[in-house]
LUMMAR-88803 format. One line per 10 residues: number of its first residue (from 1); their letters; for each residue z, x, y of N, C-alpha, C. Coordinates in pm, 1 decimal. Example, Ala and Ser with C-alpha at 12.3 -4.5 7.8 and 13.67 -1.06 7.14 Angstrom:
! LUMMAR-88803
1	as	780.0/1319.0/-569.0/780.0/1230.0/-450.0/780.0/1320.0/-330.0 ~ 708.0/1285.0/-225.0/714.0/1367.0/-106.0/787.0/1290.0/3.0 $
END
This chain:
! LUMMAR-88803
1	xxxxxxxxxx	4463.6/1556.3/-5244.6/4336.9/1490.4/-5224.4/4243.9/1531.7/-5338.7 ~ 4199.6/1432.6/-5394.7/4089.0/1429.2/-5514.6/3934.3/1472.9/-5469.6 ~ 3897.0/1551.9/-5547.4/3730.4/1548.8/-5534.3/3632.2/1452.0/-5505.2 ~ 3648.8/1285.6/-5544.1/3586.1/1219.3/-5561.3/3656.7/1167.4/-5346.9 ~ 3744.9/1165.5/-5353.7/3777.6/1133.5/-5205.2/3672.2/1224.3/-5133.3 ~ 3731.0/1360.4/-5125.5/3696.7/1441.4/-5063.9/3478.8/1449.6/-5054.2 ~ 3423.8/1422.9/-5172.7/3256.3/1374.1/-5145.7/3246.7/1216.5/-5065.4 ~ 3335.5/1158.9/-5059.9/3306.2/1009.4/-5040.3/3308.4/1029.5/-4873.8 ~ 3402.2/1086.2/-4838.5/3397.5/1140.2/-4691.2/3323.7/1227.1/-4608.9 ~ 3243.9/1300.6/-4724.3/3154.4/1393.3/-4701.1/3023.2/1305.1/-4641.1 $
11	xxxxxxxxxx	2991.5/1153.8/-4752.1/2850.9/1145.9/-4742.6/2904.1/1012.4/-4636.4 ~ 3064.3/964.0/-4563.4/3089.7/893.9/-4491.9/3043.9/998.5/-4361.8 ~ 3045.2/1104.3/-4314.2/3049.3/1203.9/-4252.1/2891.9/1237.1/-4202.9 ~ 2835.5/1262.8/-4336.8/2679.9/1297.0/-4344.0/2639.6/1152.2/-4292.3 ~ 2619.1/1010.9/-4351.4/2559.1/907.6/-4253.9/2579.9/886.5/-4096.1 ~ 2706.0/949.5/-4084.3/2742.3/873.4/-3957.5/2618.5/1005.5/-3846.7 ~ 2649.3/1115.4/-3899.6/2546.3/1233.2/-3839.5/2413.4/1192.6/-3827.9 ~ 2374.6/1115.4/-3928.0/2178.1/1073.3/-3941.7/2179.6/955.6/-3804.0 ~ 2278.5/876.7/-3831.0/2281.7/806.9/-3747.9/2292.5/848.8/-3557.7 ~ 2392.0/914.5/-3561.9/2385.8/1001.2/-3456.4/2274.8/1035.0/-3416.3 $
21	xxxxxxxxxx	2200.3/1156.5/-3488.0/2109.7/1248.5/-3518.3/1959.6/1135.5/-3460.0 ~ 1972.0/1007.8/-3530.8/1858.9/875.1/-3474.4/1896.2/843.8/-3362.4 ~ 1980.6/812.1/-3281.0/2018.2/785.3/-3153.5/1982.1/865.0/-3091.2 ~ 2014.2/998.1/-3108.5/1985.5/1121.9/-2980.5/1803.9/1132.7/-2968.6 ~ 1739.2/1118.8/-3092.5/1590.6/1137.5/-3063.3/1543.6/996.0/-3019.4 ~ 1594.2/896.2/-3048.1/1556.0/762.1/-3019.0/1554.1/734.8/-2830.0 ~ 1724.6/798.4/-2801.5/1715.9/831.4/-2631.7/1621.8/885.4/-2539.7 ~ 1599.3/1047.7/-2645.8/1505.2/1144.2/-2604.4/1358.1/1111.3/-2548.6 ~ 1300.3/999.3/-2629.0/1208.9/1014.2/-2692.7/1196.0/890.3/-2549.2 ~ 1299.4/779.2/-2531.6/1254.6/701.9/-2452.0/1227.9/750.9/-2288.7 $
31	xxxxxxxxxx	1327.8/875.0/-2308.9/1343.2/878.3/-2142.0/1220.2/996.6/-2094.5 ~ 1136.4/1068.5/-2222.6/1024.4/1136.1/-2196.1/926.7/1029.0/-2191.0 ~ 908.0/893.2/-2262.8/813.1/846.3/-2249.2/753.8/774.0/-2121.0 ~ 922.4/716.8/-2071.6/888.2/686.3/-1929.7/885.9/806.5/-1806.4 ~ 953.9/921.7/-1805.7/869.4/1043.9/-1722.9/664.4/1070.4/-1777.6 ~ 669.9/1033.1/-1868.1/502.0/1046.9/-1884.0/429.7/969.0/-1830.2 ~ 500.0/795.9/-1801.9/406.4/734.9/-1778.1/406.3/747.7/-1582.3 ~ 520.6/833.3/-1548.1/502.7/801.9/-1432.8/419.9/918.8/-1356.3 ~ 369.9/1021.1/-1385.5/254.1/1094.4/-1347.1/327.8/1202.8/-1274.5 ~ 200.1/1299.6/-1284.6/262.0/1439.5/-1178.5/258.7/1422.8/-1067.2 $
41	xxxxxxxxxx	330.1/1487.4/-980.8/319.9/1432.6/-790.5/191.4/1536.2/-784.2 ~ 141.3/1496.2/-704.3/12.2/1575.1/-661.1/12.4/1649.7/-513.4 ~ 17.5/1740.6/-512.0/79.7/1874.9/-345.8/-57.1/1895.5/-333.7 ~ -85.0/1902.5/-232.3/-256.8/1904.3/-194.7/-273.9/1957.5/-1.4 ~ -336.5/2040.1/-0.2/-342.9/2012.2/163.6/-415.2/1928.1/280.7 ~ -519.5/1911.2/153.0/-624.0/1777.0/221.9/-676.5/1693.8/121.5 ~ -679.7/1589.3/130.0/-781.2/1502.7/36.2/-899.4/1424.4/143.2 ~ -988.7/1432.5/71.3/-1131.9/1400.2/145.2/-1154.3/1293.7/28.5 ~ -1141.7/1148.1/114.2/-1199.0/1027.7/49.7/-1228.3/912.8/146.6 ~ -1335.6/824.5/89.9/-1401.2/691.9/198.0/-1317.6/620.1/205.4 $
51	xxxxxxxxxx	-1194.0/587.4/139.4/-1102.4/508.0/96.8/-912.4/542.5/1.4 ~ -807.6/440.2/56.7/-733.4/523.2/2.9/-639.9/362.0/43.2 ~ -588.0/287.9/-68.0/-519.1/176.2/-76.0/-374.3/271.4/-177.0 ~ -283.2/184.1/-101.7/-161.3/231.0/-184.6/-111.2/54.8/-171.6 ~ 13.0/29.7/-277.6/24.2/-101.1/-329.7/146.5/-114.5/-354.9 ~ 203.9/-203.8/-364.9/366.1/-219.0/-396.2/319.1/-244.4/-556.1 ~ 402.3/-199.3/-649.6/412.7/-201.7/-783.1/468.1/-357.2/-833.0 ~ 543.8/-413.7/-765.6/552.2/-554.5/-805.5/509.0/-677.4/-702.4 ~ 408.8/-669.9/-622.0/324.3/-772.4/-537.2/190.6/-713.7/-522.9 ~ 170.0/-695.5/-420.3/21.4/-710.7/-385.5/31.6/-663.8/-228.4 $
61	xxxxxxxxxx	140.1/-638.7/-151.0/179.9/-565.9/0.1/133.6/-443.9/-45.0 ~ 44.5/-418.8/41.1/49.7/-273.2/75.4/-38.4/-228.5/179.5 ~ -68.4/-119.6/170.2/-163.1/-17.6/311.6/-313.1/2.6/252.1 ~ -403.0/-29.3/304.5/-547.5/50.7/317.2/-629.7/122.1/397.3 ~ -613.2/179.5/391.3/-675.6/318.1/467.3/-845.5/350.2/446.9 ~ -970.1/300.4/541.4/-1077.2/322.8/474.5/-1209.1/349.5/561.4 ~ -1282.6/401.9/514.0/-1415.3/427.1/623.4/-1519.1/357.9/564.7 ~ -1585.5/241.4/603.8/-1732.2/171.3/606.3/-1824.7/246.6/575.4 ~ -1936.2/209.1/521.9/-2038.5/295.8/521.8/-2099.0/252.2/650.7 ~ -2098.7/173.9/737.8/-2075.3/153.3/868.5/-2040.9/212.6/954.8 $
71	xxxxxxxxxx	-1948.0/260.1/931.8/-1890.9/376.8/1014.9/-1736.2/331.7/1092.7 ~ -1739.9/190.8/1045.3/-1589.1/135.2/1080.9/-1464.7/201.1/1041.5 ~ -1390.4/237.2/1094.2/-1285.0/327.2/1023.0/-1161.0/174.1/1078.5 ~ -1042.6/187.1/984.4/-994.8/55.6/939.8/-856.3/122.4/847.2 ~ -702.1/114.1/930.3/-619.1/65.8/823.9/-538.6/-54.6/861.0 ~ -551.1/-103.6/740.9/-491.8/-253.9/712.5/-389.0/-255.5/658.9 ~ -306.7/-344.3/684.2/-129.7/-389.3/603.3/-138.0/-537.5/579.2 ~ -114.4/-530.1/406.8/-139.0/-653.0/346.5/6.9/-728.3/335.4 ~ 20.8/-845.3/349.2/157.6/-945.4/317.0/193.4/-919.5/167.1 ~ 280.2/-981.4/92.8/286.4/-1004.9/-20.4/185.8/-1112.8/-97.7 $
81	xxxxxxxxxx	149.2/-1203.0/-23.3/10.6/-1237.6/-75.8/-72.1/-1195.8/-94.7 ~ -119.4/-1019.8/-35.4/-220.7/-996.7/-40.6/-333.7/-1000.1/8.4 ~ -295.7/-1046.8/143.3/-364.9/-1115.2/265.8/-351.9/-1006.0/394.1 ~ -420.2/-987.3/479.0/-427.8/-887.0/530.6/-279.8/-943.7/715.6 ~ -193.8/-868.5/725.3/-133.2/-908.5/863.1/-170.2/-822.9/948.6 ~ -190.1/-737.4/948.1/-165.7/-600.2/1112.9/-334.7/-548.1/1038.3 ~ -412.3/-524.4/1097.3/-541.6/-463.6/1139.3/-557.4/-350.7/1236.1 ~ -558.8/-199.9/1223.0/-597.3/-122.3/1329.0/-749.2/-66.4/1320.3 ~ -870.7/-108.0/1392.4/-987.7/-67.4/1376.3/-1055.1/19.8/1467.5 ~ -1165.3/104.6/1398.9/-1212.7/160.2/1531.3/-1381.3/143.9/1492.4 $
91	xxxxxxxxxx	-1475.6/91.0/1578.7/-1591.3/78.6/1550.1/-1681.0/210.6/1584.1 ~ -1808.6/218.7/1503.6/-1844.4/402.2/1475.6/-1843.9/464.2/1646.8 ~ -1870.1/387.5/1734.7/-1863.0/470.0/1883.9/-1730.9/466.5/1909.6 ~ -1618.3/433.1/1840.6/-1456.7/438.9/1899.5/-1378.2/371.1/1970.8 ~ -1436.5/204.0/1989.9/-1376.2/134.6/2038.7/-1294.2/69.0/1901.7 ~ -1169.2/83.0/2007.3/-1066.2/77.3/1925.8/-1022.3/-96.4/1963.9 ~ -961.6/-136.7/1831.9/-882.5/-317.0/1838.1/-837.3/-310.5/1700.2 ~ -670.2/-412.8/1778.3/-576.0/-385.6/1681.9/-560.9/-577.3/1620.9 ~ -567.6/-601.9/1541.5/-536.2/-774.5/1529.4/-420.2/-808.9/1467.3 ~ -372.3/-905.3/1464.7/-269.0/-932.3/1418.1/-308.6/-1038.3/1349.9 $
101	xxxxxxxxxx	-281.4/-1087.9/1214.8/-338.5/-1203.3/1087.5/-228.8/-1295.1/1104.8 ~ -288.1/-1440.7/1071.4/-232.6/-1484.8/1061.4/-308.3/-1572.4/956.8 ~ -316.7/-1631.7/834.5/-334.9/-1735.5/772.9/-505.8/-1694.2/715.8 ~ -553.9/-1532.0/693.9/-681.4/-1493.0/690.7/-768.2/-1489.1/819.8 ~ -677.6/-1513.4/984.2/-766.3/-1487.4/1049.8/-723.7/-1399.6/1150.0 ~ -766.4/-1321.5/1229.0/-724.5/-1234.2/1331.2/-656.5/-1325.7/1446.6 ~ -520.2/-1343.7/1516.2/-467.2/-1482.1/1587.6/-480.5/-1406.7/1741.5 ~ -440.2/-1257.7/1698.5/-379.1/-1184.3/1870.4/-501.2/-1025.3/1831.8 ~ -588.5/-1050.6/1939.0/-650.8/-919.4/1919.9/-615.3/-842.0/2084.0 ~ -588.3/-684.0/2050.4/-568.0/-606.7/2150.3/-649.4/-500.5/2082.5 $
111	xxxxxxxxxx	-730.7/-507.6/2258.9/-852.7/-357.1/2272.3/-942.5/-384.7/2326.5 ~ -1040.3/-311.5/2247.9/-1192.6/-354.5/2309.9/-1263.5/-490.8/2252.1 ~ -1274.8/-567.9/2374.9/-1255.8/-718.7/2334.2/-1407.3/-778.5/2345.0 ~ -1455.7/-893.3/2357.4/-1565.2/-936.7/2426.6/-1525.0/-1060.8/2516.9 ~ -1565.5/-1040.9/2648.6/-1523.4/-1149.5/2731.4/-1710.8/-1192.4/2800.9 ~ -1731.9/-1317.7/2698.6/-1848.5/-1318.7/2720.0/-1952.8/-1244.8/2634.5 ~ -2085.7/-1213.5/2749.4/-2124.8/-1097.7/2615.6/-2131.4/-987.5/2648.2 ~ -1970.9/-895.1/2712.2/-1975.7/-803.7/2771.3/-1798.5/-716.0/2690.6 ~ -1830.0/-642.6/2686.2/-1649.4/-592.3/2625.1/-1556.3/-524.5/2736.5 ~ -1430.4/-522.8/2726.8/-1362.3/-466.2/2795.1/-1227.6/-456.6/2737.7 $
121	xxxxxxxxxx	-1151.7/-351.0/2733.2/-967.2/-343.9/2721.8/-939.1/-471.5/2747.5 ~ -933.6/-532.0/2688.4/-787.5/-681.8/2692.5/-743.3/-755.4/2594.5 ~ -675.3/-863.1/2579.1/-612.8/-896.5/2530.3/-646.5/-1078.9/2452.8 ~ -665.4/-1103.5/2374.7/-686.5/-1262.4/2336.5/-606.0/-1316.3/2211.7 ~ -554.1/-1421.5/2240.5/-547.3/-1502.2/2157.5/-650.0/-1635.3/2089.3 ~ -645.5/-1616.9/1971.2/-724.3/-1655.0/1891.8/-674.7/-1818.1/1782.5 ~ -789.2/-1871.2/1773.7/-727.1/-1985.9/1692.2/-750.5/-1969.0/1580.0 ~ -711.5/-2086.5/1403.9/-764.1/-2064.5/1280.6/-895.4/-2044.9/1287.1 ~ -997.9/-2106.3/1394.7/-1106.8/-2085.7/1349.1/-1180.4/-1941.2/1380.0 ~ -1100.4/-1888.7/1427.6/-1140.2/-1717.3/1529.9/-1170.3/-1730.6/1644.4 $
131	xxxxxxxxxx	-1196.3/-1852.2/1700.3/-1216.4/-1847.9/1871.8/-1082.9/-1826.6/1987.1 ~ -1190.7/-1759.4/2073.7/-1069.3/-1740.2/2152.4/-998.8/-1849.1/2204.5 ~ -878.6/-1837.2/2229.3/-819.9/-1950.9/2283.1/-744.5/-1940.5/2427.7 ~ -704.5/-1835.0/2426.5/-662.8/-1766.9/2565.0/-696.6/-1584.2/2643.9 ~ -718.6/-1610.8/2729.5/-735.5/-1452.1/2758.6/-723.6/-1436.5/2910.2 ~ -679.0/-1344.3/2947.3/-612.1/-1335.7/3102.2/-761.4/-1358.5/3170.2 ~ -752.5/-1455.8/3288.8/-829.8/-1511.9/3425.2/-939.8/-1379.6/3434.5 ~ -844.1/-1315.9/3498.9/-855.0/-1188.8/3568.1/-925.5/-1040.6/3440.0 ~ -1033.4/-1028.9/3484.5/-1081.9/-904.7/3399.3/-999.0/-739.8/3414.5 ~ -988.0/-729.7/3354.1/-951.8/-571.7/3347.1/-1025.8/-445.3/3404.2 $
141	xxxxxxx	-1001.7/-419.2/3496.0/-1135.0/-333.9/3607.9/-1137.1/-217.7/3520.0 ~ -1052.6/-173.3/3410.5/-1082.4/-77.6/3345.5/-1223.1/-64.0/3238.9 ~ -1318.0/37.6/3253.4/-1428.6/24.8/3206.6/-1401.7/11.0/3016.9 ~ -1467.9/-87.0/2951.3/-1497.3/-11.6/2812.3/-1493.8/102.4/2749.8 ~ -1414.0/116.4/2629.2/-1440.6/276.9/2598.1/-1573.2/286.5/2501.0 ~ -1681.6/194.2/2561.4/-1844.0/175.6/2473.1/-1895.9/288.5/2537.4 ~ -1992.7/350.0/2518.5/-2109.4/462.7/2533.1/-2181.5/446.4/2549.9 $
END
């Protein structure tokens, strides 16, 4: 084997290494960039906030969790539209009602209801326009949980 072989293989040897050598930082470099963009987990024992929405990363479904300056406390579960379906509320004295969405409007509410202009534990169904449309005859002898 000749000298001139023996460098020709050398710098066949040396490219194929740079090349290498670009791949391995090119990998590196991608798979730190996406651990950066995805953030530190955060370990906490309490968080104190008025509000707290979490979201699906490719729609618009998700949970909100939130307190009124009202005093309404409220978590909501949004469709993939982005539209609100399941409602659990509690108004600032603690009457509690849960709704169920249908089309932007509350269709089935369970809790503290109004039958008339008086509230009580029960149950209604509701039309698009929000009126009631059905609700048991018979009142619920159980008192309001109002104050």
């Amino acid at each position: 084997m000749d000298i001139e072989h023996r460098i020709k293989r050398l710098e066949r040897t040396n490219h194929a290494l740079w090349v290498l050598l670009l791949l391995t930082a090119g990998i590196w470099t991608a798979s730190h960039a996406r651990a950066a963009n995805k953030g530190p987990d955060i370990i906490a024992n309490s968080i104190r906030t008025k509000s707290l929405y979490v979201t699906n990363p490719y729609g618009k479904q998700g949970v909100q969790l939130e307190v009124g300056d009202s005093g309404i406390v409220s978590l909501t579960i949004t469709d993939p539209n982005g539209k609100q379906s399941i409602a659990l509320l509690s108004d600032p004295s603690g009457r509690p009602i849960m709704c169920l969405y249908f089309q932007g409007k509350c269709r089935l509410a369970l809790g503290d209801v109004y039958r008339g202009d008086s509230r009580e534990l029960n149950l209604q169904l509701r039309g698009g326009d929000g009126q009631i449309v059905w609700m048991p005859d018979a009142r619920n002898p159980a008192p309001s949980v109002a104050k």
